[in-house]
C-alpha positions in Angstrom: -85.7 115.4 -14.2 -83.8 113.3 -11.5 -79.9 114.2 -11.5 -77.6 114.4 -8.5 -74.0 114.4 -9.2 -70.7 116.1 -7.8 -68.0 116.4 -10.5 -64.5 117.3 -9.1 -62.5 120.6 -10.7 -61.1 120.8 -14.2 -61.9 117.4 -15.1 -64.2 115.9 -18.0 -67.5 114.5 -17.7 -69.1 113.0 -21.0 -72.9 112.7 -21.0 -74.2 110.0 -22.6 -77.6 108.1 -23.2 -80.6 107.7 -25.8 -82.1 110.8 -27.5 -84.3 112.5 -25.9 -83.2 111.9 -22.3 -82.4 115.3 -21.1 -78.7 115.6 -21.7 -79.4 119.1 -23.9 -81.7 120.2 -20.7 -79.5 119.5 -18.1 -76.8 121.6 -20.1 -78.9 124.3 -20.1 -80.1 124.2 -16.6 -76.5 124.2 -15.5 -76.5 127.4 -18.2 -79.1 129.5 -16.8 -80.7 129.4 -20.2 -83.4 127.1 -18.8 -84.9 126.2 -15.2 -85.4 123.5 -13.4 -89.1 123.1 -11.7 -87.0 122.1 -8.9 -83.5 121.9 -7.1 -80.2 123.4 -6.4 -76.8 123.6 -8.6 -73.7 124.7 -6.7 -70.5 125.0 -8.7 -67.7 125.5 -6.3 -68.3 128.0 -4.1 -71.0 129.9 -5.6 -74.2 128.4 -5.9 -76.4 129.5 -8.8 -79.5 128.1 -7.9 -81.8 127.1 -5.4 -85.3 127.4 -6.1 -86.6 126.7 -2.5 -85.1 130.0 -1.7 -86.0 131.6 -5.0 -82.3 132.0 -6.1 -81.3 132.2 -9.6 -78.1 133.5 -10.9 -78.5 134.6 -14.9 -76.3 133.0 -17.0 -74.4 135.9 -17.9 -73.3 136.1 -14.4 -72.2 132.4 -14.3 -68.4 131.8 -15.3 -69.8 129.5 -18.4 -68.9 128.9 -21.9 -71.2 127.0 -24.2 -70.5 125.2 -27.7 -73.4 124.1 -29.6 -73.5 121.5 -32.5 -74.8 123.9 -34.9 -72.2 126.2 -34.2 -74.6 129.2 -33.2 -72.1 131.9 -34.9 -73.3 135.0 -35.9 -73.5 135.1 -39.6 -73.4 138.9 -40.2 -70.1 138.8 -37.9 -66.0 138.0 -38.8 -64.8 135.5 -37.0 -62.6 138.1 -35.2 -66.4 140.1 -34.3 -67.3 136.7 -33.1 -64.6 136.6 -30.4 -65.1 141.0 -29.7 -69.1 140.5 -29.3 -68.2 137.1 -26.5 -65.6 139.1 -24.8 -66.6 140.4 -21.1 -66.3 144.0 -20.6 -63.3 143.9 -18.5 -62.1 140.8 -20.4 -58.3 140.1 -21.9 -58.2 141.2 -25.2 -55.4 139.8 -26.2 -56.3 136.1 -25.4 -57.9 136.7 -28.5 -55.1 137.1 -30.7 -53.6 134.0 -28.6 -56.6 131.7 -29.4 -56.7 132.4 -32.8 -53.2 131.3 -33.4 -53.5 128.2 -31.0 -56.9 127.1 -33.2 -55.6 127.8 -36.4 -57.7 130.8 -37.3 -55.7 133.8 -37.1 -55.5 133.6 -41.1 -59.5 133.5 -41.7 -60.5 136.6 -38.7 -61.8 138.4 -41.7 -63.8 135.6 -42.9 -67.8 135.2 -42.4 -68.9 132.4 -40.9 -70.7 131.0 -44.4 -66.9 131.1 -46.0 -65.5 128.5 -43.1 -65.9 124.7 -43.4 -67.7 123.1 -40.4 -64.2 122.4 -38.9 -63.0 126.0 -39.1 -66.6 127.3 -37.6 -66.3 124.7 -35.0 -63.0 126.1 -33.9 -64.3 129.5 -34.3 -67.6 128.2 -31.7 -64.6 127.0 -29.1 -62.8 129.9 -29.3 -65.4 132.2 -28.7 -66.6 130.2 -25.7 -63.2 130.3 -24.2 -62.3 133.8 -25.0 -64.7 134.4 -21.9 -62.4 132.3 -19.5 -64.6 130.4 -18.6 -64.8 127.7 -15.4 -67.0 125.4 -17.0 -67.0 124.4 -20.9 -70.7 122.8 -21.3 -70.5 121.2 -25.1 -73.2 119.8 -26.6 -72.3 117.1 -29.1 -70.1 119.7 -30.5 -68.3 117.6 -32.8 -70.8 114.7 -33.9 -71.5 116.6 -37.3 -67.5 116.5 -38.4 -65.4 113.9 -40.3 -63.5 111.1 -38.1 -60.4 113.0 -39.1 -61.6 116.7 -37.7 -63.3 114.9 -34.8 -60.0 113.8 -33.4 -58.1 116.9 -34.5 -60.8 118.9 -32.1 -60.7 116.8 -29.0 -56.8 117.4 -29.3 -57.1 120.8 -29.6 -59.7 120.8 -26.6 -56.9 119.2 -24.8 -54.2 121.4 -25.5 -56.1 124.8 -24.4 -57.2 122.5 -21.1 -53.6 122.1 -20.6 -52.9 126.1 -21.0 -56.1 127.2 -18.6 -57.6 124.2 -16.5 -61.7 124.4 -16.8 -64.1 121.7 -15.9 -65.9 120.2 -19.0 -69.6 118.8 -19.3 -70.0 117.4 -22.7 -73.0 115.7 -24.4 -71.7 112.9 -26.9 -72.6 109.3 -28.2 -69.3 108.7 -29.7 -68.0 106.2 -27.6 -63.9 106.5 -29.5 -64.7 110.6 -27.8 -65.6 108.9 -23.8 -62.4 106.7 -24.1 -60.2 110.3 -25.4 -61.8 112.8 -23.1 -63.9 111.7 -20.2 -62.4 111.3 -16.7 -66.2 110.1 -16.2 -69.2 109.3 -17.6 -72.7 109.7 -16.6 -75.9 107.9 -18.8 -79.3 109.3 -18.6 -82.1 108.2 -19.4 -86.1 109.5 -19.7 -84.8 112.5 -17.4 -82.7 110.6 -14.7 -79.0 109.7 -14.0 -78.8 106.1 -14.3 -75.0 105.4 -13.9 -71.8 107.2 -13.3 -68.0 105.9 -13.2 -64.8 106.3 -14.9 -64.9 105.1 -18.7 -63.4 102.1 -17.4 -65.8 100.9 -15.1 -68.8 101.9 -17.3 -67.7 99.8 -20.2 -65.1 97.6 -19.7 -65.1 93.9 -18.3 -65.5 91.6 -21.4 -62.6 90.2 -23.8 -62.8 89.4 -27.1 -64.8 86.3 -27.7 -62.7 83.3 -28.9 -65.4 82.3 -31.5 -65.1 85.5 -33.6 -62.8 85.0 -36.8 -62.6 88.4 -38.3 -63.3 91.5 -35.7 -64.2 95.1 -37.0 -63.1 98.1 -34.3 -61.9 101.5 -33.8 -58.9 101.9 -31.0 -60.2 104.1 -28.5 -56.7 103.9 -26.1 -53.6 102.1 -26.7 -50.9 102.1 -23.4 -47.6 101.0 -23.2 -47.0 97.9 -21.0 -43.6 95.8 -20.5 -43.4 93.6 -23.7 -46.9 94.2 -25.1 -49.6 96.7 -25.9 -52.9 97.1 -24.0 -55.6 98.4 -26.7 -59.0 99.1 -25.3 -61.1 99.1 -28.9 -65.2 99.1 -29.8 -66.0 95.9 -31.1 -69.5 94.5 -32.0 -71.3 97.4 -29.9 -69.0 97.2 -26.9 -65.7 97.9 -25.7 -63.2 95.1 -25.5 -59.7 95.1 -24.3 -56.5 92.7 -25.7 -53.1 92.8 -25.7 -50.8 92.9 -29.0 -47.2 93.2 -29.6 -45.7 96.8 -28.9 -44.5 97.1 -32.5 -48.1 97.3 -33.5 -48.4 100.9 -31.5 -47.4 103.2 -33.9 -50.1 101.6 -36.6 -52.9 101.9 -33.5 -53.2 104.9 -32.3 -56.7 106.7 -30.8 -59.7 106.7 -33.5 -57.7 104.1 -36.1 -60.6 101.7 -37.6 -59.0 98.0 -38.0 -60.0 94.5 -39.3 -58.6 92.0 -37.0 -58.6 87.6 -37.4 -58.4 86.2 -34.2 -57.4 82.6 -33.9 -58.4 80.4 -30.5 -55.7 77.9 -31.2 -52.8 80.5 -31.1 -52.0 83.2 -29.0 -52.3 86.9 -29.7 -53.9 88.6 -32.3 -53.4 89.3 -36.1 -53.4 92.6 -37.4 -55.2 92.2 -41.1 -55.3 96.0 -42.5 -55.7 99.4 -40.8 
């Protein structure tokens, strides 16, 4: 594997790039729950590994949470024992109570995991990763498996607990509506090697709509407020394109809203058909 990257403090990097490129083993390398053959990760000041000295910090000793797609919850365990059993020894117990309420689960802390939809057991996976206070979040494709609906209500609420206890994020994803949201960058492997990095932006942008398309299919991935119009940055026909509608469409197209578009050459603008 060939990856060399500096990501600056508390921000969000999405990971990104076919199956099978090493996204899932560069998570755990950064972990400690897998090693590298070779080379050094640093995060801040404390390095946890350089393996021309022979240093290797375990991962319990790294500041790291972790959130799996498959949840990884123990099934014998309450979702309040899930959150006791992650908690570090000298931990704050009550920012357990606190996360409970802020994901919406202090109602179901008795429950099992197998009496939770995948939602609820996803909030259950964050909390528990966060109830360790963690400096780094790694995520890996932790919301791919959920409805459009919970997807969006999850990066929210990953947004909201950001906003309560800055962290740095690493997060495997192919959703590209989840970049747009979450990222402040975005790095592509491929067959074990970083092949790009830049902001969302850069990465994807730099094409408009083409005037020969009649009817356009997207999902909004950002909408922002301009003088007299709306800039939308959507993914159309496997790539992200960028227009500008009036402002009273902004309510109707917010983040993650699919849309039918006709787009005329001869006039201006574009028609809103259904949302």
């Amino acid at each position: 594997m060939e990856v060399d990257f500096a990501l600056p403090a508390n921000s969000i990097l999405a990971l990104t790039g076919p199956s099978g490129a090493g996204k899932t083993t560069l998570l755990k390398q950064i972990a400690g729950l897998s090693m590298p053959s070779s080379g050094r990760i640093i995060f801040g000041k404390n390095q946890w590994l350089d393996t021309a000295n022979r240093m290797h910090i375990p991962a319990q000793h790294r500041h790291i949470g972790f959130v799996f797609q498959d949840y990884a919850l123990f099934p014998n365990m309450t979702v309040m024992q899930n959150l006791e059993y992650a908690l570090p020894r000298n931990g704050d117990g009550t920012l357990i109570g606190h996360l409970l309420e802020t994901t919406g689960l202090a109602q179901l802390a008795g429950r099992k995991p197998h009496q939770l939809s995948g939602g609820q057991q996803q909030r259950v996976a964050l909390a528990r990763a966060l109830v360790r206070e963690p400096e780094l979040l790694l995520m890996d494709e932790p919301f791919a498996a959920l409805d459009p609906e919970m997807r969006v209500q999850l990066q929210d609420l990953l947004l909201k607990l950001r906003r309560e206890r800055p962290f740095t994020v690493v997060l495997v994803t192919h959703d590209m509506g989840e970049i747009f949201r979450l990222a402040d960058l975005v790095a592509v492997m491929d067959t074990g090697k970083l092949t790009r990095i830049g902001t969302p932006a850069e990465m994807y942008l730099g094409e408009a709509v083409p005037p020969q398309a009649l009817l356009i299919y997207g999902e909004v991935l950002a909408c922002e407020r301009q003088s007299e119009s709306l800039s939308v940055q959507a993914w159309i026909d496997g790539r992200v394109r960028q227009f500008s509608i009036p402002l009273h469409w902004e309510a109707q197209l917010s983040p993650g809203t699919r849309f039918t578009m006709e787009y005329s050459a001869g006039q201006p603008g574009i028609r809103i058909l259904k949302t």
